[in-house]
N, C-alpha and C positions, 0 to 999 in steps of 0.2 A: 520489525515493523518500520514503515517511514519513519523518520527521527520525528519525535515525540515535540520533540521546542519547535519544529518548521509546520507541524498540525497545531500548536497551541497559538504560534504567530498569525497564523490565515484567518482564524477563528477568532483572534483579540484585534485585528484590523479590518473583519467583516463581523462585524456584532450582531449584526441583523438577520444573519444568514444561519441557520440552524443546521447546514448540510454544505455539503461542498462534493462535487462529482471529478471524480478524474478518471482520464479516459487513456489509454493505453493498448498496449496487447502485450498478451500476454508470454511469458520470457518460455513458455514450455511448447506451447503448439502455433504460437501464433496469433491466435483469436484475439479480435476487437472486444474489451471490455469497458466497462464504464462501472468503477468503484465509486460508492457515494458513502462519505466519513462522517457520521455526527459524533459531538461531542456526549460525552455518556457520565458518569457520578465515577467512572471506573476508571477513565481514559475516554480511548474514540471505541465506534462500533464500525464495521465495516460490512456492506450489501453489495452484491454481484461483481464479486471476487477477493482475493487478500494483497497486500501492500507488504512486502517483508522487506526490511532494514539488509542494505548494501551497503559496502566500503567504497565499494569499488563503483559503483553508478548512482550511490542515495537510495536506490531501493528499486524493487523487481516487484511486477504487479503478476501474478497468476489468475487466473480463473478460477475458479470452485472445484474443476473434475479435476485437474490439474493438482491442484493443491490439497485434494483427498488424496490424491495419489503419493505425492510424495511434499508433506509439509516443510521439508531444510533447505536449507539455501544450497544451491552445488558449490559443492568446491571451488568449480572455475568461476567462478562469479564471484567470490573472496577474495580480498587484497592478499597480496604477496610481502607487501611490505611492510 
């Protein structure tokens, strides 16, 4: 997932805001998404697609059909170093 301190920082300097939308495409087909994060009693919860934790770019937003498809991060998109 997105690094977890850069979702708790947005959230601790937007107090007022209950949601936060990020808008993207998605790293498998392409597709315009718009992920919307609230904070949850668990962590975040995630609506109209997923946020998966990268080395190598901060993180990769898929889609839903996408990410039923194949949930891991590709290899290529893993740091090397």
């Amino acid at each position: 997932m997105i690094y977890i301190e850069a979702l708790e920082k947005i959230f601790a300097d937007n107090s007022d805001k209950s949601a936060i939308a990020i808008k993207s495409k998605c790293e498998d087909c392409g597709c315009e998404i718009t992920v919307d994060v609230t904070p949850t009693p668990e962590g975040f919860g995630f609506q109209g697609g997923v946020l998966l934790e990268s080395v190598a770019n901060g993180f990769l937003a898929r889609c839903l059909d996408c990410y039923k498809t194949n949930p891991k991060i590709p290899y290529s998109y893993e740091s090397t170093s």
